[in-house]
PDB file of N, CA, C, O and CB in Angstrom:
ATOM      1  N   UNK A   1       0.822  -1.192   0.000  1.00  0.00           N
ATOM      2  CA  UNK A   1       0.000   0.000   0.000  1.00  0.00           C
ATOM      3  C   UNK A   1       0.868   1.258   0.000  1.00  0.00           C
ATOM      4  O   UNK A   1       0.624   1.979  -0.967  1.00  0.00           O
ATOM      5  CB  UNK A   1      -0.937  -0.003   1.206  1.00  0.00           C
ATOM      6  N   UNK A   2       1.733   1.677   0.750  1.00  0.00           N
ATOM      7  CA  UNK A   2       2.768   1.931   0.784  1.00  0.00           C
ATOM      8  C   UNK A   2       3.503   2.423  -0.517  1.00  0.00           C
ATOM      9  O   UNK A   2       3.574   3.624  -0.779  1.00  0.00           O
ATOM     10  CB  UNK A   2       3.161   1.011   1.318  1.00  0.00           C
ATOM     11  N   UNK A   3       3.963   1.601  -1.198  1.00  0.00           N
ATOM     12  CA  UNK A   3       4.380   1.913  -2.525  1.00  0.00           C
ATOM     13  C   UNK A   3       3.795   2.672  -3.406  1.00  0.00           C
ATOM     14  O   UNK A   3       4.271   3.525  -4.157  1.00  0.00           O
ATOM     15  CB  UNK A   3       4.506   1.012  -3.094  1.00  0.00           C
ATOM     16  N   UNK A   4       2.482   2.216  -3.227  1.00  0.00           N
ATOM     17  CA  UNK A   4       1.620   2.967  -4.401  1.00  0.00           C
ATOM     18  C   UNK A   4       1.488   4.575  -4.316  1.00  0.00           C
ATOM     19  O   UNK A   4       1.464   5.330  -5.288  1.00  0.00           O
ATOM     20  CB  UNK A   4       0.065   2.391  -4.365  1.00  0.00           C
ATOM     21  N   UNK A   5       1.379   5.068  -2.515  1.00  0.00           N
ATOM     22  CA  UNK A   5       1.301   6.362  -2.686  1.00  0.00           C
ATOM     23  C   UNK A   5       2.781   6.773  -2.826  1.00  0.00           C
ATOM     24  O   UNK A   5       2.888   7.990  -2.981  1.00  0.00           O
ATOM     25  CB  UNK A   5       0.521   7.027  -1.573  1.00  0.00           C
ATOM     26  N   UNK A   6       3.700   6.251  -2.818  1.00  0.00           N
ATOM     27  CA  UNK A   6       4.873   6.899  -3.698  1.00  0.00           C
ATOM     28  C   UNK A   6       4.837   6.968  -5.057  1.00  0.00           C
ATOM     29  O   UNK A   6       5.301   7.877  -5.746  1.00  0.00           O
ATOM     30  CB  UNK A   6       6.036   6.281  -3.523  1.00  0.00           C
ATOM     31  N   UNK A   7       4.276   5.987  -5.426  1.00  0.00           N
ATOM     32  CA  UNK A   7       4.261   6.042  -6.959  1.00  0.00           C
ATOM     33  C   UNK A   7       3.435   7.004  -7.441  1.00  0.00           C
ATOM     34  O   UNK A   7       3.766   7.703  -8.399  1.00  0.00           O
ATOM     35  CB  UNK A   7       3.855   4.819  -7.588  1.00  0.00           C
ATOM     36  N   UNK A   8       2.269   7.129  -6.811  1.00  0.00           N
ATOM     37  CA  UNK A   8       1.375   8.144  -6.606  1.00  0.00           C
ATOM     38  C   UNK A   8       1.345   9.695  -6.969  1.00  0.00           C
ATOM     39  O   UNK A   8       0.872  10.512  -7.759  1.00  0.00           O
ATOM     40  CB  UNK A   8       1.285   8.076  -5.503  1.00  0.00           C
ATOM     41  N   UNK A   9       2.488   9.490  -5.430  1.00  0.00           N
ATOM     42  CA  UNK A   9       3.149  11.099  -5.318  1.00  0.00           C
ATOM     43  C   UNK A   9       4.367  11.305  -6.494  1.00  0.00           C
ATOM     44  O   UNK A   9       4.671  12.489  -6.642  1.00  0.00           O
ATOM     45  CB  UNK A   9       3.982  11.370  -3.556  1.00  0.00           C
ATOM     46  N   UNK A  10       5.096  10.364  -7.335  1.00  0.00           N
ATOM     47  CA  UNK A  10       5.858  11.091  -8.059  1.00  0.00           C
ATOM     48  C   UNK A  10       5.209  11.275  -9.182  1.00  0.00           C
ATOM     49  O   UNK A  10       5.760  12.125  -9.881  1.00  0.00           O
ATOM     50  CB  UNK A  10       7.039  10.633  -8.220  1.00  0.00           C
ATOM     51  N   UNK A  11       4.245  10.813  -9.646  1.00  0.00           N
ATOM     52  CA  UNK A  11       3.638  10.977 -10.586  1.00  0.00           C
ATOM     53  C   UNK A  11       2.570  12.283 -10.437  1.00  0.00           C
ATOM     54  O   UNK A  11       2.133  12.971 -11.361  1.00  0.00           O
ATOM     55  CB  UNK A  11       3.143   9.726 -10.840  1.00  0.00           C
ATOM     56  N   UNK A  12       2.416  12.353  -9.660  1.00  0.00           N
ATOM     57  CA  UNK A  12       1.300  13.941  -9.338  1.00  0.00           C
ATOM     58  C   UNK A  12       3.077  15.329  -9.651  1.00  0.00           C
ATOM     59  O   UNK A  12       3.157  16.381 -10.285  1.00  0.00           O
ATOM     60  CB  UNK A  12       0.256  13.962  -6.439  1.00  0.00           C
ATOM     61  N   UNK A  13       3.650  14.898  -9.201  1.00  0.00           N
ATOM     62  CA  UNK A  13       5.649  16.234  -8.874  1.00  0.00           C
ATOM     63  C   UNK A  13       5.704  15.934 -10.464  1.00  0.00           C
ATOM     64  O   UNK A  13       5.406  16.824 -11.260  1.00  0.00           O
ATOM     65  CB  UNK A  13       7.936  15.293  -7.436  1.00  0.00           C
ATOM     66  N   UNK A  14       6.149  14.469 -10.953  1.00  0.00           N
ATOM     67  CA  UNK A  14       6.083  14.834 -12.399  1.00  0.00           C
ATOM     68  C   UNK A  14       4.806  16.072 -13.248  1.00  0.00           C
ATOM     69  O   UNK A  14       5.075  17.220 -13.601  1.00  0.00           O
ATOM     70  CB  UNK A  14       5.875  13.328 -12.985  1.00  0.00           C
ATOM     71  N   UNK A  15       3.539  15.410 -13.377  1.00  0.00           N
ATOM     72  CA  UNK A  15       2.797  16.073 -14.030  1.00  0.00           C
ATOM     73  C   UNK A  15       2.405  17.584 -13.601  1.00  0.00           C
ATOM     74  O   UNK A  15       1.939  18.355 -14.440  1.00  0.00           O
ATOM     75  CB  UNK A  15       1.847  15.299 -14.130  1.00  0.00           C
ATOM     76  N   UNK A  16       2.684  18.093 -11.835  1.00  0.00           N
ATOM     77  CA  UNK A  16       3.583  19.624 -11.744  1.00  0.00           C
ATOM     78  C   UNK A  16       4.603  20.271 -12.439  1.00  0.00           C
ATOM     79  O   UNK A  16       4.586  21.479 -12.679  1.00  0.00           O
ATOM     80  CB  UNK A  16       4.198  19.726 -10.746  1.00  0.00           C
ATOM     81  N   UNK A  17       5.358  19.619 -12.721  1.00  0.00           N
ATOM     82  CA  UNK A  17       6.715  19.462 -13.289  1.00  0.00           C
ATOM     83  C   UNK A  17       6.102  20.169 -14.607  1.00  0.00           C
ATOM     84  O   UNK A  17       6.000  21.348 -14.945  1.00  0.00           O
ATOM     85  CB  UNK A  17       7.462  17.747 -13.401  1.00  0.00           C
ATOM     86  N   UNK A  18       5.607  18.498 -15.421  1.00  0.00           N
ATOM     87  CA  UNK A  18       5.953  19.205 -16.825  1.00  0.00           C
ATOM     88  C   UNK A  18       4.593  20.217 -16.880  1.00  0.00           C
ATOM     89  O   UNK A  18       4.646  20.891 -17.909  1.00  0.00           O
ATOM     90  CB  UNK A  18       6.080  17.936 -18.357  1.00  0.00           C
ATOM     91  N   UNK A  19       3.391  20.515 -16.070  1.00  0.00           N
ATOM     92  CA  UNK A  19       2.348  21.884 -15.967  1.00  0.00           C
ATOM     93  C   UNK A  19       3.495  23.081 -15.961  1.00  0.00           C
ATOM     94  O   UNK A  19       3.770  23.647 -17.019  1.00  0.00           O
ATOM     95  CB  UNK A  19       1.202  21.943 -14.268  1.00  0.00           C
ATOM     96  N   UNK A  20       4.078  23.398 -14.860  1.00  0.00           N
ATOM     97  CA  UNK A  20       5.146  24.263 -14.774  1.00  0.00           C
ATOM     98  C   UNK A  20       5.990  24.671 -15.849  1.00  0.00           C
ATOM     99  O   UNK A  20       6.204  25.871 -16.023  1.00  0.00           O
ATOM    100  CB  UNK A  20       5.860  23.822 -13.972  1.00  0.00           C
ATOM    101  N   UNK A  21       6.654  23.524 -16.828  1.00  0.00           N
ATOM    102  CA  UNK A  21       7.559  24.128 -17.396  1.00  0.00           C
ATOM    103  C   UNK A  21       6.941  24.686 -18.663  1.00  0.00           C
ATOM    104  O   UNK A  21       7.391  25.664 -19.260  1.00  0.00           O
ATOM    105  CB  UNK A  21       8.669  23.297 -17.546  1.00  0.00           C
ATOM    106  N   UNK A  22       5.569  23.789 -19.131  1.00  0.00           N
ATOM    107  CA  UNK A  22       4.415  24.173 -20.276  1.00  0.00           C
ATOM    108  C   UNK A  22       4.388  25.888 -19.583  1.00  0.00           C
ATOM    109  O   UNK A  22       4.916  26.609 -20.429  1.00  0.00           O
ATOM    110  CB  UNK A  22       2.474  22.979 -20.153  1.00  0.00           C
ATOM    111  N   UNK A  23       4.087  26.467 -18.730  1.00  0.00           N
ATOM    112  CA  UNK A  23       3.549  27.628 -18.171  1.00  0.00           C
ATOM    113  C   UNK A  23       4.657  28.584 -18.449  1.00  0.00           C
ATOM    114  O   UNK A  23       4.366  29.616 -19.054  1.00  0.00           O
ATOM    115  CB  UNK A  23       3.143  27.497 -16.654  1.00  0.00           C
ATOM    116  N   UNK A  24       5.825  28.386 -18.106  1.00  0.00           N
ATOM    117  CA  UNK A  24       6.781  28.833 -18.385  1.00  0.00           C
ATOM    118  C   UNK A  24       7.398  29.113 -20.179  1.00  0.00           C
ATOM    119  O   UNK A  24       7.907  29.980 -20.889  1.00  0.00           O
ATOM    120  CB  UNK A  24       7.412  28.037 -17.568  1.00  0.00           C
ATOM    121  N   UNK A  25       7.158  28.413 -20.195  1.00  0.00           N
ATOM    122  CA  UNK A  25       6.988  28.474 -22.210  1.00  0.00           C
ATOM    123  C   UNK A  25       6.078  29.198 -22.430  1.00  0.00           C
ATOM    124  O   UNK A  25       6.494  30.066 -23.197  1.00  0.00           O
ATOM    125  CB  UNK A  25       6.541  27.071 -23.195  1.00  0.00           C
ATOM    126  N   UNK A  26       5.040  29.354 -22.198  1.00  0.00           N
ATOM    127  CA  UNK A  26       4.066  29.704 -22.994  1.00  0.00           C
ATOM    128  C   UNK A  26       4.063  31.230 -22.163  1.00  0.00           C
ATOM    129  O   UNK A  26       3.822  32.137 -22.959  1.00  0.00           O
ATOM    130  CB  UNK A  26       2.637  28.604 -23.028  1.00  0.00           C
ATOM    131  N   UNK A  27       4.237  31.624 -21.009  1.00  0.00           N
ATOM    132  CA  UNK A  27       4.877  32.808 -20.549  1.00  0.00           C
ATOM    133  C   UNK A  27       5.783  33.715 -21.367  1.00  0.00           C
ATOM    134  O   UNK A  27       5.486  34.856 -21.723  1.00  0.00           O
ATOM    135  CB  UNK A  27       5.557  32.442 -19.559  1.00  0.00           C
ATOM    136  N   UNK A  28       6.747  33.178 -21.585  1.00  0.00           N
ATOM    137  CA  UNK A  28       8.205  33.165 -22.278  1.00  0.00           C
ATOM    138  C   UNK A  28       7.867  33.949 -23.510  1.00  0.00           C
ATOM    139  O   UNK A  28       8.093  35.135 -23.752  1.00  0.00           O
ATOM    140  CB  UNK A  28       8.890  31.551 -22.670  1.00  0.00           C
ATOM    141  N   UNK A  29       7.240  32.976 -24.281  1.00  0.00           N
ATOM    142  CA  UNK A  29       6.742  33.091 -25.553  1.00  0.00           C
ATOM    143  C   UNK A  29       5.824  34.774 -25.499  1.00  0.00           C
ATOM    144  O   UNK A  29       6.239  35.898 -25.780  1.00  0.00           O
ATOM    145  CB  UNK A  29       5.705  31.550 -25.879  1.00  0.00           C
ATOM    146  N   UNK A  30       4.791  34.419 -25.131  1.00  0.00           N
ATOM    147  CA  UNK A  30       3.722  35.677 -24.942  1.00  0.00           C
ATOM    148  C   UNK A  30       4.796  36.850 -24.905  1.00  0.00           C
ATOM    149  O   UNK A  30       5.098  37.566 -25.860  1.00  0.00           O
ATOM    150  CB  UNK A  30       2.635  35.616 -23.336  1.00  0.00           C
ATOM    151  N   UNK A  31       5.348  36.911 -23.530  1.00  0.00           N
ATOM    152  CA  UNK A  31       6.878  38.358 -23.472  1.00  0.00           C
ATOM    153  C   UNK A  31       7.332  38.625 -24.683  1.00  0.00           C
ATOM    154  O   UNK A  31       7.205  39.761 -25.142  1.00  0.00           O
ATOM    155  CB  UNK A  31       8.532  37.941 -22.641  1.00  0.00           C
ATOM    156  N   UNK A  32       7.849  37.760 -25.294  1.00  0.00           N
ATOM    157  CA  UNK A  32       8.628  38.121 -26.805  1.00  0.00           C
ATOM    158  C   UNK A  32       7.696  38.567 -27.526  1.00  0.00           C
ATOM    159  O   UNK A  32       7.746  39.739 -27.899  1.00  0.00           O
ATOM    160  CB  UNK A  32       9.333  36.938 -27.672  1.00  0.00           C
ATOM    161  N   UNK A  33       6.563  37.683 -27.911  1.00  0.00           N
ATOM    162  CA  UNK A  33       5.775  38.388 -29.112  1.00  0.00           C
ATOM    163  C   UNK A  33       5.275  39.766 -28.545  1.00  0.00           C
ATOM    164  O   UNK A  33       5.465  40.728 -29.289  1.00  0.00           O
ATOM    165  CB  UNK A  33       4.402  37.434 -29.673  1.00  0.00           C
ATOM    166  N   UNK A  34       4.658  40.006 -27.325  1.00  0.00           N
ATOM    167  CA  UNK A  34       4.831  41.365 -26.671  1.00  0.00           C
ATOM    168  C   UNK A  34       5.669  42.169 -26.472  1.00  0.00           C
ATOM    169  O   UNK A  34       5.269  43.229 -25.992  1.00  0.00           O
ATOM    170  CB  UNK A  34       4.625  41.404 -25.824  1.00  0.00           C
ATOM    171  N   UNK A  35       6.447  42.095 -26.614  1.00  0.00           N
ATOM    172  CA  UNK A  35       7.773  43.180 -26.158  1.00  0.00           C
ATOM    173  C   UNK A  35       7.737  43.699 -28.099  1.00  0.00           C
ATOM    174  O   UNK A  35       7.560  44.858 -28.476  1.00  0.00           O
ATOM    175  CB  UNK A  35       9.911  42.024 -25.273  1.00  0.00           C
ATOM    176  N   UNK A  36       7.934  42.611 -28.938  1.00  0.00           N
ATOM    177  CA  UNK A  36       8.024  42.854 -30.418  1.00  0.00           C
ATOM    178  C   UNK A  36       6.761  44.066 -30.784  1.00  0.00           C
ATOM    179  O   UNK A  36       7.093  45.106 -31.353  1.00  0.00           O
ATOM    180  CB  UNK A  36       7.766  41.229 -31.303  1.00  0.00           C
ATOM    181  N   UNK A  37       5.627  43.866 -30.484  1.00  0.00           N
ATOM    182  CA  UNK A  37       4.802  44.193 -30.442  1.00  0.00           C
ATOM    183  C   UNK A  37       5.097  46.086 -30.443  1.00  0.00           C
ATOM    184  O   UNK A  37       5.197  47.012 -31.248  1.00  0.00           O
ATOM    185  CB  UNK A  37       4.220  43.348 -29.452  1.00  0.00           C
ATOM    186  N   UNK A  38       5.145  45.777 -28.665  1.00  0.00           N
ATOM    187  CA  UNK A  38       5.478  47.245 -28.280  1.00  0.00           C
ATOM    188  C   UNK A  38       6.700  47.998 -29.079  1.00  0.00           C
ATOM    189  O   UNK A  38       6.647  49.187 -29.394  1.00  0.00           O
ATOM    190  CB  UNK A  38       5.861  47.243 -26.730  1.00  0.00           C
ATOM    191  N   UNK A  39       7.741  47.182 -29.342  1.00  0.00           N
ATOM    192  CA  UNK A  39       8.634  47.905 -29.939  1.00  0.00           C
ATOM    193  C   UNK A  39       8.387  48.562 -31.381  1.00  0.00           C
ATOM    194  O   UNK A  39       8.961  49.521 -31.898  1.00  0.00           O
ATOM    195  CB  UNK A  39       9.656  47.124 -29.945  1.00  0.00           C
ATOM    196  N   UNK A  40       7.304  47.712 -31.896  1.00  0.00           N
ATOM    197  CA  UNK A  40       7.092  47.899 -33.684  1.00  0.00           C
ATOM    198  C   UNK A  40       6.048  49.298 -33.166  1.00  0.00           C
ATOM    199  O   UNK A  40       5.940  50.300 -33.873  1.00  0.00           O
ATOM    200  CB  UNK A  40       6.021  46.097 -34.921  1.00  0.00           C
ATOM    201  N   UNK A  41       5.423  49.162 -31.993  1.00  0.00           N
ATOM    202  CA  UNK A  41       4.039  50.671 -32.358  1.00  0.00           C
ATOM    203  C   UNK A  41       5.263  51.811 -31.722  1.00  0.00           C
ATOM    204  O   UNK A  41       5.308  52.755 -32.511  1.00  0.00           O
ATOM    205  CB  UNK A  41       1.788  50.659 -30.914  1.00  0.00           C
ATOM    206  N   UNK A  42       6.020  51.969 -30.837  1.00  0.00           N
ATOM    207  CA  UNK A  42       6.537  52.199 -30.303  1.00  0.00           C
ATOM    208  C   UNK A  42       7.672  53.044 -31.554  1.00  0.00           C
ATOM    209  O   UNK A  42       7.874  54.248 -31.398  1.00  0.00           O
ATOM    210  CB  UNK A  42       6.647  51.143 -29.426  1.00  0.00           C
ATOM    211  N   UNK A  43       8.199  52.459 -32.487  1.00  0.00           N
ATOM    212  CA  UNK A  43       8.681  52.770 -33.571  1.00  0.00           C
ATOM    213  C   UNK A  43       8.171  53.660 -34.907  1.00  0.00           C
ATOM    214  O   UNK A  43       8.709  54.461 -35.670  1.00  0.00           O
ATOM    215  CB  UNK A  43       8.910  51.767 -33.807  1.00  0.00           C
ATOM    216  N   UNK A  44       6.584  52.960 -34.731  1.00  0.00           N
ATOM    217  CA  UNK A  44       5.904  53.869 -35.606  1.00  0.00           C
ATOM    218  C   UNK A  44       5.381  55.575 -34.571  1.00  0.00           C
ATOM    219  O   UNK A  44       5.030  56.655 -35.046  1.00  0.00           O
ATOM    220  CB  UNK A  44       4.382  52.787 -36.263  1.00  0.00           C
ATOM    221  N   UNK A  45       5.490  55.292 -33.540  1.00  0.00           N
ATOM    222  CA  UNK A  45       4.504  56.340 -33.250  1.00  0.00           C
ATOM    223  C   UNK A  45       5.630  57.641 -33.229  1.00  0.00           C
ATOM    224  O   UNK A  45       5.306  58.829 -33.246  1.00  0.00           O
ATOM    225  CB  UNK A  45       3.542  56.029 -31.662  1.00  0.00           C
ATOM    226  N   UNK A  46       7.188  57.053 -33.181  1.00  0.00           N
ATOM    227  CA  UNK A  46       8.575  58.106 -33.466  1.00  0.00           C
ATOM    228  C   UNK A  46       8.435  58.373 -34.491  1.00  0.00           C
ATOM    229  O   UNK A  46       8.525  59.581 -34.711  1.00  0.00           O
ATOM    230  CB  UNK A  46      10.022  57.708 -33.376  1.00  0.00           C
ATOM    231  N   UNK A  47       8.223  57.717 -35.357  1.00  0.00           N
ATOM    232  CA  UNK A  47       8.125  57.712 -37.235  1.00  0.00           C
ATOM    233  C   UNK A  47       7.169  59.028 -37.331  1.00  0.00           C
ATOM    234  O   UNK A  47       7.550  60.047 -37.908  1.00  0.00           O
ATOM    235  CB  UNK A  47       7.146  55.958 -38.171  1.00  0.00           C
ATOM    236  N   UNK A  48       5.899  58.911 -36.716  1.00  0.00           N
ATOM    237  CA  UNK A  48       4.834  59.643 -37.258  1.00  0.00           C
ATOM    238  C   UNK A  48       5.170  61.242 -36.379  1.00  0.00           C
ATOM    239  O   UNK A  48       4.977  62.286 -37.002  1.00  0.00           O
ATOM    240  CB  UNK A  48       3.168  58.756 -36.905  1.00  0.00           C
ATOM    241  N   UNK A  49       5.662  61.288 -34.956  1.00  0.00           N
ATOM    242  CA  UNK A  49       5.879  62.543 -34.397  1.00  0.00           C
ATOM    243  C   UNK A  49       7.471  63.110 -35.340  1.00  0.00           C
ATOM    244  O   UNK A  49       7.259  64.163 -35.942  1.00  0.00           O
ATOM    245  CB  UNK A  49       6.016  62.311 -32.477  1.00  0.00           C
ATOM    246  N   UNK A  50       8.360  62.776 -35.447  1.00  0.00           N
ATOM    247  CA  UNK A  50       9.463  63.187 -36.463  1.00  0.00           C
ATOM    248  C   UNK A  50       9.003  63.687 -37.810  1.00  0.00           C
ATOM    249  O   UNK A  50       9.435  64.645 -38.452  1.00  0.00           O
ATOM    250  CB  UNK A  50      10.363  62.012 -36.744  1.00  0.00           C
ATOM    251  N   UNK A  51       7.777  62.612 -38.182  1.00  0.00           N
ATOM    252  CA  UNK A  51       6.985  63.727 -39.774  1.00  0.00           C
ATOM    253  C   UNK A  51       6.515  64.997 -39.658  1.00  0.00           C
ATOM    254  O   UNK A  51       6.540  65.788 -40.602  1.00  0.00           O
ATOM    255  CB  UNK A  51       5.536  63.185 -40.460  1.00  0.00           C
ATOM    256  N   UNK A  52       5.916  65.366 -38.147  1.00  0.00           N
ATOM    257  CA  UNK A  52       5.323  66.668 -38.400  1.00  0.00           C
ATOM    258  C   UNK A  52       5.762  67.560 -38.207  1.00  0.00           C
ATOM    259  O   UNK A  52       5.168  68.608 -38.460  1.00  0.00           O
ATOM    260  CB  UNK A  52       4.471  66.923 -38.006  1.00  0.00           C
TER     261      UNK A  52
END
């Protein structure tokens, strides 16, 4: 009986595990395409105050 809730419990730390590192990626990811984001309007909106 014994065994099983070890087996149990590493299998619940694994599937934390790989939840966590999925979260972390997909975190990661979002920042970059956001930061790109801000930098491209961020670029135009210098573009358009320097025209007038």
């Amino acid at each position: 009986m014994k065994y099983q809730r070890g087996v149990t419990s590493i299998e619940y730390a694994l599937l934390a595990t790989l939840i966590a590192v999925a979260i972390i990626v997909g975190v990661g990811a979002t920042g970059e395409a956001n930061a790109q984001s801000w930098s491209n309007w961020t670029a135009k909106v210098i573009a358009a105050v320097k025209g007038h």
